[in-house]
C-alpha positions in Angstrom: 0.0 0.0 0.0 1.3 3.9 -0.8 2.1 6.1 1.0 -0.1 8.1 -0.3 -2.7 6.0 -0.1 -2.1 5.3 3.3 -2.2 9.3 4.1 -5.7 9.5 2.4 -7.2 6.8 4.3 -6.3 8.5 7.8 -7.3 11.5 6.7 -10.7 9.7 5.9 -10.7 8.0 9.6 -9.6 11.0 11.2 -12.3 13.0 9.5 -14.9 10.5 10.3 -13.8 10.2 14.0 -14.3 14.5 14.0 -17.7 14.4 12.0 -18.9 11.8 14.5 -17.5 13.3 17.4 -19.1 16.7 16.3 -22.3 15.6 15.3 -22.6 13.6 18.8 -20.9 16.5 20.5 -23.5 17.9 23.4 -23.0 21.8 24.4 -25.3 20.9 27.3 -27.6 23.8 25.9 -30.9 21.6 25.9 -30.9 21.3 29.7 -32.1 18.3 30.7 -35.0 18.3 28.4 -32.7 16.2 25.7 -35.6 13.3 25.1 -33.0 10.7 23.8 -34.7 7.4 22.9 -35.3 4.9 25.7 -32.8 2.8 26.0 -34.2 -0.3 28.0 -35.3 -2.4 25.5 -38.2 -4.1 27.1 -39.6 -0.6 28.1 -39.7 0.8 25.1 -41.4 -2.0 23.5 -44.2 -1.7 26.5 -44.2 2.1 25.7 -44.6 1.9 22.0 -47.6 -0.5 22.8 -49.3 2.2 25.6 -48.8 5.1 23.3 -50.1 5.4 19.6 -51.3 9.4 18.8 -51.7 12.8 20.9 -54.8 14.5 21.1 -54.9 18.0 22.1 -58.2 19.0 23.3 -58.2 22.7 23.1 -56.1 25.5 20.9 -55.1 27.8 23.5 -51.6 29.1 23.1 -50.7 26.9 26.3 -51.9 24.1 24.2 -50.4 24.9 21.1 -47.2 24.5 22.9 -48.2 21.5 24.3 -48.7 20.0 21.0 -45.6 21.0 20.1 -44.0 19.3 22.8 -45.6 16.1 22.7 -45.5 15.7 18.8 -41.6 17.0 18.8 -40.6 14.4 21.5 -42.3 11.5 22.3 -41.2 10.2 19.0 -37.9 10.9 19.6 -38.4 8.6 23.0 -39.8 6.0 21.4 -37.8 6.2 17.9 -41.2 5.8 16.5 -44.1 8.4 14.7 -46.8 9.4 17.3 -49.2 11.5 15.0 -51.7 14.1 16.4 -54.7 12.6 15.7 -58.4 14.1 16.8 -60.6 10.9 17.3 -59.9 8.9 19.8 -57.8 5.5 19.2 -56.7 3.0 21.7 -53.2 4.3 23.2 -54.3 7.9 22.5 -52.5 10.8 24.9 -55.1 12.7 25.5 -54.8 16.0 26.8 -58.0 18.4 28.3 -58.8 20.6 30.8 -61.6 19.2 33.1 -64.8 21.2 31.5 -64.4 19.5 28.2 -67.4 17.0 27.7 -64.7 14.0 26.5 -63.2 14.9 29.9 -65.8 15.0 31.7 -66.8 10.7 30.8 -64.0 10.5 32.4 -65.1 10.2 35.6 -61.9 12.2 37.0 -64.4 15.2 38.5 -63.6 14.2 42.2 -59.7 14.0 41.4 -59.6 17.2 40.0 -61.9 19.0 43.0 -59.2 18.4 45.0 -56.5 20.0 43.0 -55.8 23.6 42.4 -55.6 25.3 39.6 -51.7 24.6 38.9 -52.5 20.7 39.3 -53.2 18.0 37.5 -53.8 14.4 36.6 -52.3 12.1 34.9 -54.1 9.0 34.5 -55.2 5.3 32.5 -58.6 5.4 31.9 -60.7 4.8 29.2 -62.4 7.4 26.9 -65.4 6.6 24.5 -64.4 3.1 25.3 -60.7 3.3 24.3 -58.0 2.9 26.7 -56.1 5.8 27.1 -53.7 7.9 29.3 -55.7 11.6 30.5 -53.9 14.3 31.1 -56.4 17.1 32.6 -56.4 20.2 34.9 -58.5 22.9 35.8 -56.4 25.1 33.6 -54.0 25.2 30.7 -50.7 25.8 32.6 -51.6 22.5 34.2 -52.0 20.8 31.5 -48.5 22.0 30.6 -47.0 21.1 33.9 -48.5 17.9 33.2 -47.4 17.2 29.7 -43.7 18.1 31.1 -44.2 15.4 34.0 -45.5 13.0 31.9 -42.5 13.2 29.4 -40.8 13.2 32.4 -42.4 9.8 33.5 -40.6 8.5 30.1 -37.2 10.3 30.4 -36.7 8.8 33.6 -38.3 5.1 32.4 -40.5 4.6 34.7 -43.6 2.3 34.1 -46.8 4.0 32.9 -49.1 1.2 33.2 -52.1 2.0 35.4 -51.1 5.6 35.9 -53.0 7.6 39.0 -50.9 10.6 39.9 -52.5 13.5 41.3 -49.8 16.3 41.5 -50.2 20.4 42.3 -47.5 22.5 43.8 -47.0 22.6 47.6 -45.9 26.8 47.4 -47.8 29.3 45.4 -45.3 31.7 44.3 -42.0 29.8 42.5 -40.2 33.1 41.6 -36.3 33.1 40.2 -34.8 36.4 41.0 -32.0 37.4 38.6 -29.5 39.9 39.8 -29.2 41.2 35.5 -28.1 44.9 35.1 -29.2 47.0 32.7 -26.1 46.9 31.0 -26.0 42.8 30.5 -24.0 42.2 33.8 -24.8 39.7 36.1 -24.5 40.5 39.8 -22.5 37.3 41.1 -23.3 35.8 37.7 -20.6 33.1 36.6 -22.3 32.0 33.5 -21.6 35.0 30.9 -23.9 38.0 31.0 -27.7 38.1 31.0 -30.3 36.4 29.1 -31.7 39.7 28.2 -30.5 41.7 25.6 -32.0 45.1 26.5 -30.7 47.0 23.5 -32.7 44.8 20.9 -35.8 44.5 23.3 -38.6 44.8 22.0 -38.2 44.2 18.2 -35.9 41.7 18.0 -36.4 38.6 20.0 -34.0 36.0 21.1 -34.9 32.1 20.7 -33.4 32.0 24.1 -35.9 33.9 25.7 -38.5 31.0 24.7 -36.3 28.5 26.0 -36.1 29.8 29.3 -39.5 29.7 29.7 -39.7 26.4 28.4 -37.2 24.5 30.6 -38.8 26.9 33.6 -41.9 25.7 32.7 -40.9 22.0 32.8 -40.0 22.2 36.6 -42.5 24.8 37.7 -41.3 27.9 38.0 -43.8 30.6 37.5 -42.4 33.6 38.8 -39.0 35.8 37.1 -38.1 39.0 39.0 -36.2 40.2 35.7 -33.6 42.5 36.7 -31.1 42.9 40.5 -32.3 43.4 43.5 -29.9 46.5 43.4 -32.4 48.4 41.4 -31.4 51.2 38.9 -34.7 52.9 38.7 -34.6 53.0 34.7 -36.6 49.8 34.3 -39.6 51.8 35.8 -39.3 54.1 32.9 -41.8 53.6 29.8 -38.9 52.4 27.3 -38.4 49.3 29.7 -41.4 48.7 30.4 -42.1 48.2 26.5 -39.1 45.5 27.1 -40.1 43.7 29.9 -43.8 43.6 28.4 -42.5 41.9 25.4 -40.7 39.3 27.7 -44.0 38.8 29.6 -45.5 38.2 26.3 -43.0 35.4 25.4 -43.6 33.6 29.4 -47.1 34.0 29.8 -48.4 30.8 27.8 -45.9 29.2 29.9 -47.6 30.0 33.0 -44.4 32.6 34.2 -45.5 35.9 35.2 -43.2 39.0 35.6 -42.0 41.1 38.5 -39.4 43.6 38.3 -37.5 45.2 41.3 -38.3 48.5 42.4 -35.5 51.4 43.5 -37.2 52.9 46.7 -35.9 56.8 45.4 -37.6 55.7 41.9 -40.2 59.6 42.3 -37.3 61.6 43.2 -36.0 63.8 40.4 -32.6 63.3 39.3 -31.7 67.0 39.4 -32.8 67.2 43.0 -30.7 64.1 44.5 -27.6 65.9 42.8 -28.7 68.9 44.7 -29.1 67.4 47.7 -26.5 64.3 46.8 -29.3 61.5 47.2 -29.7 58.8 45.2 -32.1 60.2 42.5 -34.9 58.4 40.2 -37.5 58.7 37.7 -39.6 61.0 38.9 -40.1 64.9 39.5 -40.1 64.8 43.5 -37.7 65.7 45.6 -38.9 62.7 48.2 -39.3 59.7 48.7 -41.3 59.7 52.5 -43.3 56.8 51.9 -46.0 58.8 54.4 -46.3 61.8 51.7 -49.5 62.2 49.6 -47.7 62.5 46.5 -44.8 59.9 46.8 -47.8 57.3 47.5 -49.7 58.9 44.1 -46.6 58.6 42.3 -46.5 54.8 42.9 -49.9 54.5 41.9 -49.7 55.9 38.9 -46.5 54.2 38.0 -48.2 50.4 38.8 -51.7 51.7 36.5 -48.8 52.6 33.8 -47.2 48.7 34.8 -50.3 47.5 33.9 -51.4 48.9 30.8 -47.6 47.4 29.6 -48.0 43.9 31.5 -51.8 42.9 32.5 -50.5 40.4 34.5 -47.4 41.9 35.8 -46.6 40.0 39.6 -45.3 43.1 41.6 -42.5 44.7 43.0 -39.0 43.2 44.6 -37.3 45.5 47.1 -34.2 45.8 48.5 -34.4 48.8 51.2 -32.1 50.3 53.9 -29.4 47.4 52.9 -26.0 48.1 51.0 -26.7 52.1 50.3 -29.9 50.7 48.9 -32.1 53.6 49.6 -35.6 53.2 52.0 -38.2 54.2 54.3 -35.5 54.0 56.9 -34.1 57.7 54.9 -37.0 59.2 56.6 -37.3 57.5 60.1 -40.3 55.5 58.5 -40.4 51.6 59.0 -40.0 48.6 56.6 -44.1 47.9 56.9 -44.6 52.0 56.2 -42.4 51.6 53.2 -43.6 48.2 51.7 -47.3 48.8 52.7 -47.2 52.1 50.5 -46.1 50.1 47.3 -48.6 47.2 48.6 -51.8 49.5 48.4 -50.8 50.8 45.2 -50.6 47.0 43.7 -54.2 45.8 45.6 -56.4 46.6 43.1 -54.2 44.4 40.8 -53.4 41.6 43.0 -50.4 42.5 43.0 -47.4 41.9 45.4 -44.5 43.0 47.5 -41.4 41.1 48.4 -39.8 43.5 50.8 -36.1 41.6 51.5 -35.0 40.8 55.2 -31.3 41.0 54.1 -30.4 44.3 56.1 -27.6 45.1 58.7 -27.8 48.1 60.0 -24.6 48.3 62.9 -26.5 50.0 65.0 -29.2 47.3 65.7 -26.9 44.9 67.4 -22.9 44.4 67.3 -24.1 40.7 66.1 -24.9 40.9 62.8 -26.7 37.7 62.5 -29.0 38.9 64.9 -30.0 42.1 63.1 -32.6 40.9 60.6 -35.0 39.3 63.4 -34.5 42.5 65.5 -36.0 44.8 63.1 -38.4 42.8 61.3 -40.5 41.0 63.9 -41.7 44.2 65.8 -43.5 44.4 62.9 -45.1 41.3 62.4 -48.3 42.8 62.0 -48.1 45.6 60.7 -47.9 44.6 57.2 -50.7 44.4 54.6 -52.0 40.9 53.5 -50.3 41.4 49.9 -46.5 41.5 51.5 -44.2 39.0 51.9 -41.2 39.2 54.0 -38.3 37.7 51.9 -36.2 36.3 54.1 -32.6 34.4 53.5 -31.6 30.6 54.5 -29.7 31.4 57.0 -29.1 34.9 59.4 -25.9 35.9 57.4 -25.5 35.9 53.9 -25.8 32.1 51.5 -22.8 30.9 53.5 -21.5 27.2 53.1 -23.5 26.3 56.2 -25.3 28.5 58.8 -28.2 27.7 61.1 -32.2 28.7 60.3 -32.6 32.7 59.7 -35.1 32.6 63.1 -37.2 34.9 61.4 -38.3 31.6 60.3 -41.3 31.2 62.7 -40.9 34.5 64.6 -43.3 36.6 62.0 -47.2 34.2 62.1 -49.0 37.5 60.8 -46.6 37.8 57.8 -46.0 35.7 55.1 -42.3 34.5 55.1 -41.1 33.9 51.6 -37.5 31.5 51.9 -34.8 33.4 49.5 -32.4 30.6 48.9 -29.1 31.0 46.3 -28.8 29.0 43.0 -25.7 30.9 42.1 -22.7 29.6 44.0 -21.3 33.0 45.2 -19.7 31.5 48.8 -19.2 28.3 47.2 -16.7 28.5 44.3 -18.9 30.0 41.2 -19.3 28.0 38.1 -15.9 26.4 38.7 -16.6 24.3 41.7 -18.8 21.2 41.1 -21.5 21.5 44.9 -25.2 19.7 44.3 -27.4 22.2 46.6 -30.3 20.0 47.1 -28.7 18.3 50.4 -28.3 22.1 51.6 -31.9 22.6 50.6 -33.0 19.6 51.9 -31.2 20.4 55.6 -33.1 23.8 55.6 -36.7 22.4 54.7 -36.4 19.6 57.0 -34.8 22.1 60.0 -37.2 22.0 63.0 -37.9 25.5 64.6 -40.0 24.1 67.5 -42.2 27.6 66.4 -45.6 25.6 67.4 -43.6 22.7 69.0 -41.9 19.6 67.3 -42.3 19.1 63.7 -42.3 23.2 62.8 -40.5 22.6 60.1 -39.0 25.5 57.4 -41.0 23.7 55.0 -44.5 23.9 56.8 -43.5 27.7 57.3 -43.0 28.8 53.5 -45.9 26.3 52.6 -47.7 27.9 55.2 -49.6 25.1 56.9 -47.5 25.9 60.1 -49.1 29.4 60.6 -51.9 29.4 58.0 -50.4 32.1 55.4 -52.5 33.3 52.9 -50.0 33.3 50.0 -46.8 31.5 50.3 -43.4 31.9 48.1 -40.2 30.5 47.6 -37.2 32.9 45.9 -34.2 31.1 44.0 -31.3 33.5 43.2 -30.6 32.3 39.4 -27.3 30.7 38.3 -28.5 31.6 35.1 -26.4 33.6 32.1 -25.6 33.7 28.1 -23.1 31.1 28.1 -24.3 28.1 25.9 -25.1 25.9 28.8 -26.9 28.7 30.7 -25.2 28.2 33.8 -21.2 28.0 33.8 -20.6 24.5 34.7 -22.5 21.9 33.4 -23.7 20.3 37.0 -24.8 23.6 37.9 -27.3 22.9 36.2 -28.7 20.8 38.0 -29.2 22.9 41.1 -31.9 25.2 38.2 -33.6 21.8 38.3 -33.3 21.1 41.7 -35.0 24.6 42.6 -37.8 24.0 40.4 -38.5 20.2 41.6 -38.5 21.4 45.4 -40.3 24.2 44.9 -43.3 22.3 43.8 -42.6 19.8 46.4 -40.6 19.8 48.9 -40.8 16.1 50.1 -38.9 15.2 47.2 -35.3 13.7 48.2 -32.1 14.6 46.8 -31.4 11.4 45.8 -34.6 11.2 43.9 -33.9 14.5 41.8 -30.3 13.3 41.5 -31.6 10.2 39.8 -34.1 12.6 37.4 -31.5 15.0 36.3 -28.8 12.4 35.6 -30.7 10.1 33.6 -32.4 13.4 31.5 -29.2 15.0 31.1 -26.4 12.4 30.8 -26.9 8.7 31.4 -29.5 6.5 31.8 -27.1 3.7 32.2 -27.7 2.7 35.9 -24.2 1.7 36.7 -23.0 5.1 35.8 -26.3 7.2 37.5 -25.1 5.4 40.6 -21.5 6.8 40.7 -22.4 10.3 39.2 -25.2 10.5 41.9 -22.5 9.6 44.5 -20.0 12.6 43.5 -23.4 14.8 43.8 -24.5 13.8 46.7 -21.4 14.3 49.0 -19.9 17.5 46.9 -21.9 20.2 49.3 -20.1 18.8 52.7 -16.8 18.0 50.8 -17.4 21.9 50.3 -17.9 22.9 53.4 -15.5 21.2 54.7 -12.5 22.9 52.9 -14.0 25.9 53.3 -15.6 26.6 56.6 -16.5 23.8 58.9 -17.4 23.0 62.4 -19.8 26.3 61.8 -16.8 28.9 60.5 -18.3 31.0 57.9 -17.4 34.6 56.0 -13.6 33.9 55.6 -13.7 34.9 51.6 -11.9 37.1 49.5 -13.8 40.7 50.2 -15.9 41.4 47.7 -15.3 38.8 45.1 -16.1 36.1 47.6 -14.0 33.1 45.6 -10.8 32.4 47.4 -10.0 32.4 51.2 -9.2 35.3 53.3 -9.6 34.9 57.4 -7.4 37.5 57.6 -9.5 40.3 56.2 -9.2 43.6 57.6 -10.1 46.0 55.7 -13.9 47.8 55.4 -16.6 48.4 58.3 -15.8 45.5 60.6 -19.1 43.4 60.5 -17.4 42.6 56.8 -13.8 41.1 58.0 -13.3 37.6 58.0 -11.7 37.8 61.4 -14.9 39.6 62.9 -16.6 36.1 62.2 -13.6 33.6 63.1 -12.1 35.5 66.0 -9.0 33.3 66.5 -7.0 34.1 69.0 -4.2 32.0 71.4 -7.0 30.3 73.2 -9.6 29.2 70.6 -11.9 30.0 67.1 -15.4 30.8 67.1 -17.8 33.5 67.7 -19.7 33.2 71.0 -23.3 33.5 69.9 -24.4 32.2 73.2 -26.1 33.0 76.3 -22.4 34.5 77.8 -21.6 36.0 74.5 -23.7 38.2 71.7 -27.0 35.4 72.9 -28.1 35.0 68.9 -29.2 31.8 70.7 -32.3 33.6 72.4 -33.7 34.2 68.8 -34.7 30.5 68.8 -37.5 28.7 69.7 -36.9 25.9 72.9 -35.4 24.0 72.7 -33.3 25.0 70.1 -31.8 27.8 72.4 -30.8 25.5 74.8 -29.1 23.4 72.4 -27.4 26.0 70.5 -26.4 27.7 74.0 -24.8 25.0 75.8 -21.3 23.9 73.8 -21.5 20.0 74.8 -25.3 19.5 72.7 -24.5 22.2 69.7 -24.5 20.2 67.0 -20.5 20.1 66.0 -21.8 21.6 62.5 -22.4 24.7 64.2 -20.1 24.7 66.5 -17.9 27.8 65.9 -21.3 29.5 65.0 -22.5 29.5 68.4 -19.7 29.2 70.2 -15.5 30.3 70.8 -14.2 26.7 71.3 -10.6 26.1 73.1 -8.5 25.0 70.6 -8.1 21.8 73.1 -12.0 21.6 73.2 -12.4 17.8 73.1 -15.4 16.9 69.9 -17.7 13.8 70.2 -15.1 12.2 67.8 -12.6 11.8 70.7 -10.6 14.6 68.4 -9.8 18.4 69.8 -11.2 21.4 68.0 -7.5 21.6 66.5 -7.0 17.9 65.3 -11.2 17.9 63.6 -10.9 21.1 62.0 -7.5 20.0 60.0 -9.0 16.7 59.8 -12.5 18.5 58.3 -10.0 20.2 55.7 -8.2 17.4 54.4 -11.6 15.3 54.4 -13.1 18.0 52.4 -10.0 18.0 50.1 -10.2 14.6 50.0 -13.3 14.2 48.9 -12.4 16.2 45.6 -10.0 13.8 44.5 -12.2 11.1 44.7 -14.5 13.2 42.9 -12.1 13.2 39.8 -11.3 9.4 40.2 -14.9 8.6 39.9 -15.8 11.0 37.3 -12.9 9.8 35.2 -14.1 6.3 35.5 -17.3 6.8 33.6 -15.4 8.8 30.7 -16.3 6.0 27.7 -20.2 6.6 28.9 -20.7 10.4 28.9 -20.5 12.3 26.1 -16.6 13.6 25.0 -17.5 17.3 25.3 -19.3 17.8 28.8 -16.8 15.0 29.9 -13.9 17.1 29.2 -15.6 20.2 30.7 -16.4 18.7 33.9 -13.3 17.3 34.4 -11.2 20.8 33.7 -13.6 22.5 36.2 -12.8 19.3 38.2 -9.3 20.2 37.9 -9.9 23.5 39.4 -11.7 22.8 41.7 -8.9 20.3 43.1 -6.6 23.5 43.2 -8.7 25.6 44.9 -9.5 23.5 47.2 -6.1 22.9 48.4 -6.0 26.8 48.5 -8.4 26.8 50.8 -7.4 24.6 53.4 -3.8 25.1 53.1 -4.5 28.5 53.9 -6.8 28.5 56.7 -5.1 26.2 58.2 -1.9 28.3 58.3 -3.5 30.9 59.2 -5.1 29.3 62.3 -2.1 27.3 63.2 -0.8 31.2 63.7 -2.7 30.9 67.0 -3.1 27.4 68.0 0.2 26.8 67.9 0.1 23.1 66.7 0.8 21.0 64.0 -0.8 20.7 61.0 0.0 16.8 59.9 -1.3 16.1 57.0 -1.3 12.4 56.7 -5.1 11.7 58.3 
């Protein structure tokens, strides 16, 4: 054979191997809504059997979308056709809200009493004497959730035979708030800049705005607060609001309303705040007294003006009196004065207010965890019913770990909505691979003794604990223009994650592990099993080369990646070593009863708990407490030897992350393998950052070794 010939024929291989690899090549841009045909064998067969045509009942928009879904995918599950059809054949998905006269033969009317009107049923039953599978609801957007869960049903494989699920969401409001500047930049965004593109808004639409509301849609979300929390008053003018009406156009059919955060200085002129060096707004007044006449018509003209834009606009965001925001506070008023203000001018649109608990001020209490639950539960009843309070996790600020924010059960008169963080600002951006539901999980399950045992977070913000009229859960997106939405491709599975829980919080981590993986990489169950393994255990390995035994706030100032405990620079309540307080006899903060007594925010016998250093839990140990560095741990261990072995454990933990993840390498597809393991990679240094300096830093004070052989 030539040489030549030789030449041509690798040339022909190697450009087969890059065609195949390219045209298998996954960018992880379809989320986990991929619909690769089922690959058990024996399933799809049974599948193929159950299912023969889609009929869509009704031509709303909602349904029109459904159609498309359905026809678009389930042939592309079962590698087979599945035509629309409109009479009824045996194997026929049939789709209907519960008024139509085919649906109601059905016999599903007692089913559907009990369901609001977000739920559904999904269901084998026999139409016009066919046997069929129902889907029905009281309304289109739950025929659409339960389209998406019924694709879902064969993503996942599971059997469909005799199907009876009854399914509505536990919380009524399922809001992502994006922290998107006007100018495209993401506050703590680590996955490129925002979604929206405000310059081409509203004539030219992106294909990604539909897609957004798509994959929200397929988990539940309902809810986008469109732009930061750090409000530039400009998106209350009318050339935004033509914007974000032309956005709310695009999410409505998906069942995704829009709200918009509000800049408390939004009437003030912008030639008086430069006279009298305020932050200025929109308006032509030089106040913004939430108790003055015209301040209060301003808003109500600007929500009628909302309205006429977006009919079904959601309401106002604020963030007020927190980080130079401007608020009520400017003019010795209160948060209910301030919130109730925009709240009456929203009422006769049922609209709402989610006035944010995330404020500080130094004069409240030295302890800044406590500062929150000081000035908010004075003024539990105070505010009108269409408020909620939007309260963080935990007391500080999305840390690795903390304890409960005990607003958490402390406010019965006011609707608490939990504000919980998608994006991984304490806990490595994009770069570091951390599965949040476990977090999520250990908030929602976290007992607050409010009304005794069993008060769980989860009966708060589903408000069967205190009887709220409206309850709400707030995810800080991960969300951003790069071509998987989200930085790192695991990431996004903590989008998912949000919108699974938020519809129902009994879910397990395990159990959305299982969904995501199987949707989005493998449904081999060798492989799920090791993947869900690396997820499952990432958030601790986290924490524990990071901040354990309750440390927390020892980051790089303001771009909150790397380590820093020995910040000193800015107003103190922001160093690392206001949190830590090492010193030559031990690390902590002393949060209880003989120190800053956080502890008496919580309900018995929490406080008790918490207060005494021998029954804190040891994951909130340094929260509550300044342990001797000889402080002997339920492991047998001092302080000293369990927080060096917490930092080697939590290093450790990353390299058998990459040992695992490199076994599965001839299963996963060759691009988001390769990406996940250089973000692995990174994570491996960074972690090594971490505890190599911290513990360093600490040994400064304890005075002992650091061995690292554990």
């Amino acid at each position: 054979m030539n040489t030549l010939f030789k030449s041509s024929l690798s040339l022909a291989f190697l450009l087969t191997i890059i065609f195949f690899n390219t045209a298998s090549a996954d960018d992880g841009y379809d989320l986990w809504l991929k619909y690769n045909k089922v690959g058990n064998q024996a399933l799809l067969e049974k599948y193929s059997q159950a299912i023969s045509s889609i009929i869509v009942l009704d031509k709303s928009k909602t349904c029109r979308i459904i159609q498309k879904e359905l026809s678009a995918n389930l042939p592309k599950l079962l590698a087979k056709p599945v035509p629309l059809k409109r009479m009824i054949i045996a194997g026929a998905v049939v789709i209907g809200k519960s008024n139509h006269p085919l649906i109601k033969k059905s016999r599903c009317a007692k089913q559907l009493g009990a369901l609001n009107n977000e739920g559904y049923l999904i269901k084998s039953t026999k139409i016009n004497g066919k046997q069929c599978i129902l889907i029905t609801a009281k309304k289109d957007i739950g025929l659409l959730y339960g389209s998406f869960h019924f694709l879902r049903l064969i993503q996942t494989q599971q059997e469909i035979d005799n199907l009876n699920i009854a399914s509505q969401p536990k919380i009524q409001y399922r809001i992502l708030n994006h922290w998107d500047n006007l100018d495209g930049i993401v506050e703590r965004g680590y996955a490129g800049k925002s979604l929206w593109k405000w310059n081409d808004l509203p004539d030219k639409i992106d294909k990604r705005y539909f897609d957004y509301a798509r994959a929200n849609a397929s988990i539940g979300v309902n809810g986008t607060v469109i732009n930061n929390v750090n409000a530039n008053p400009n998106i209350l003018r009318p050339e935004y609001l033509k914007k974000a009406a032309k956005l709310a156009d695009i999410f409505r059919p998906y069942g995704i309303r829009v709200f918009l955060s509000a800049n408390f200085s939004a009437p003030i002129s912008a030639e008086f705040a430069i006279e009298q060096n305020r932050k200025g707004g929109i308006g032509d007044l030089k106040t913004s007294n939430p108790t003055d006449p015209s301040v209060q018509q301003w808003w109500k003209n600007k929500v009628k003006e909302i309205y006429k834009y977006i009919p079904d606009f959601g309401g106002f965001l604020v963030k007020a009196n927190s980080e130079g925001m401007p608020g009520p506070q400017d003019y010795n008023k209160t948060h209910a004065e301030g919130a109730n203000m925009l709240a009456e001018a929203l009422q006769p649109y049922k609209g709402i207010v989610m006035w944010r608990a995330f404020v500080y001020d130094a004069d409240v209490d030295p302890d800044r965890s406590k500062r929150s639950y000081k000035e908010f539960v004075p003024l539990d009843s105070q505010f009108l019913p269409n408020i909620f309070v939007q309260a963080k996790n935990g007391p500080i600020d999305f840390q690795p770990r903390e304890p409960i924010q005990p607003l958490f059960g402390a406010m019965p008169k006011t609707p608490l909505m939990l504000e919980i963080q998608l994006t991984q600002e304490y806990l490595g951006h994009s770069k570091h691979l951390v599965y949040l539901a476990p977090m999520w999980k250990e908030y929602l399950e976290f007992d607050t003794y409010a009304k005794g045992p069993g008060s769980t977070l989860a009966s708060i913000i589903d408000g069967t604990l205190h009887q709220y009229k409206m309850t709400g859960i707030a995810g800080v997106t991960n969300i951003g223009n790069d071509r998987n939405w989200c930085g790192h491709f695991f990431a996004q599975a903590n989008w998912y994650t949000y919108g699974r829980l938020a519809w129902d919080h009994s879910l397990t981590a395990e159990q959305i592990a299982d969904e995501w993986i199987t949707m989005s990489l493998t449904k081999n169950q060798d492989v799920l099993k090791i993947v869900r393994s690396i997820m499952m255990g990432s958030w601790e390995a986290c924490i524990n080369y990071m901040t354990p035994l309750g440390l927390h706030h020892i980051m790089q100032e303001g771009f909150h990646y790397g380590p820093e405990p020995s910040l000193g620079k800015g107003r103190e309540d922001w160093r690392s070593t206001y949190y830590h307080r090492a010193d030559s006899v031990g690390l902590g903060y002393n949060r209880s009863s003989t120190g800053s007594d956080a502890v008496s925010q919580y309900f018995s016998p929490l406080r008790e708990t918490f207060d005494n250093i021998e029954t804190c839990p040891e994951k909130y140990l340094l929260w509550f407490h300044h342990a001797a560095w000889d402080h002997k741990l339920r492991s047998g261990k001092t302080l000293w030897e369990e927080l060096r072995a917490k930092y080697y454990s939590g290093t450790n933990y990353v390299n058998e992350m990459i040992e695992k993840w490199s076994s599965v390498k001839t299963y996963i597809d060759p691009d988001i393998f390769m990406h996940v393991q250089a973000r692995l990679d990174t994570q491996k240094t960074d972690a090594g950052i971490w505890r190599d300096t911290c513990l360093q830093y600490f040994q400064g004070f304890s005075k002992k070794p650091i061995i690292t052989a554990e």
